[in-house]
N, C-alpha and C positions, 0 to 999 in steps of 0.2 A: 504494500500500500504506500509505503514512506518512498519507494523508489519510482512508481505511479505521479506522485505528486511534482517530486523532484524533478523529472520529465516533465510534468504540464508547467512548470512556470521558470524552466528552465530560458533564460534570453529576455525573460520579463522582469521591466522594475515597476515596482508602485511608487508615488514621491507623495506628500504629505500638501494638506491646501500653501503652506508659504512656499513649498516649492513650487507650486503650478500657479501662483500669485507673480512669483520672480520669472517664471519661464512666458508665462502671457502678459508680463509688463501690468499688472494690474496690484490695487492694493488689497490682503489676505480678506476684508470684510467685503469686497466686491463677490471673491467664491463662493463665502459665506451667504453671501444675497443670492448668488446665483442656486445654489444648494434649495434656499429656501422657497424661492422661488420656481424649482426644479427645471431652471435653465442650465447652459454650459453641459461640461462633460460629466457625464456619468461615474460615479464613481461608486468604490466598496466599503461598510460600515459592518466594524466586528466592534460591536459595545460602540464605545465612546471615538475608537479608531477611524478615523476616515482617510481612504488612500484613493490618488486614481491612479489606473495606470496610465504609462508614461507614453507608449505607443497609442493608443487610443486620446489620450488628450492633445497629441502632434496630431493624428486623424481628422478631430473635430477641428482646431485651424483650419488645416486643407480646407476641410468642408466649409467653411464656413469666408472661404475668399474673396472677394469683388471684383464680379469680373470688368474689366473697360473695353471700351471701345478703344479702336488705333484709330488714330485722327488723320488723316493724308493732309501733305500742306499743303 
């Protein structure tokens, strides 16, 4: 089972809301807002623990881009 596990999360990190504050340039009570508002990224909650993972919150960036127009001059 332990070696099961160790295989699924194997190449994955979790980071903690300051570090996904610091990685989207935002201040920690913005995640907090987002959480409550059940905006932003997804994340996991063991008790009081809240992690997102780190692939998945790069993801939602991506997703969430703007795209422009190319202007010809």
């Amino acid at each position: 089972m332990e070696a099961e596990r160790r295989k699924l999360m194997e190449g994955r990190r979790f980071i903690d809301e300051k570090e996904l504050a610091a990685l989207y340039g935002v201040a920690v009570q913005t995640v907090r807002n987002w959480r409550f508002l059940r905006k932003g990224p997804s994340y996991s909650k063991l008790g009081r623990m809240i992690r997102y993972d780190l692939d998945y919150a790069l993801s939602f960036m991506d997703a969430h881009k703007v795209k422009l127009e190319k202007h010809s001059p």
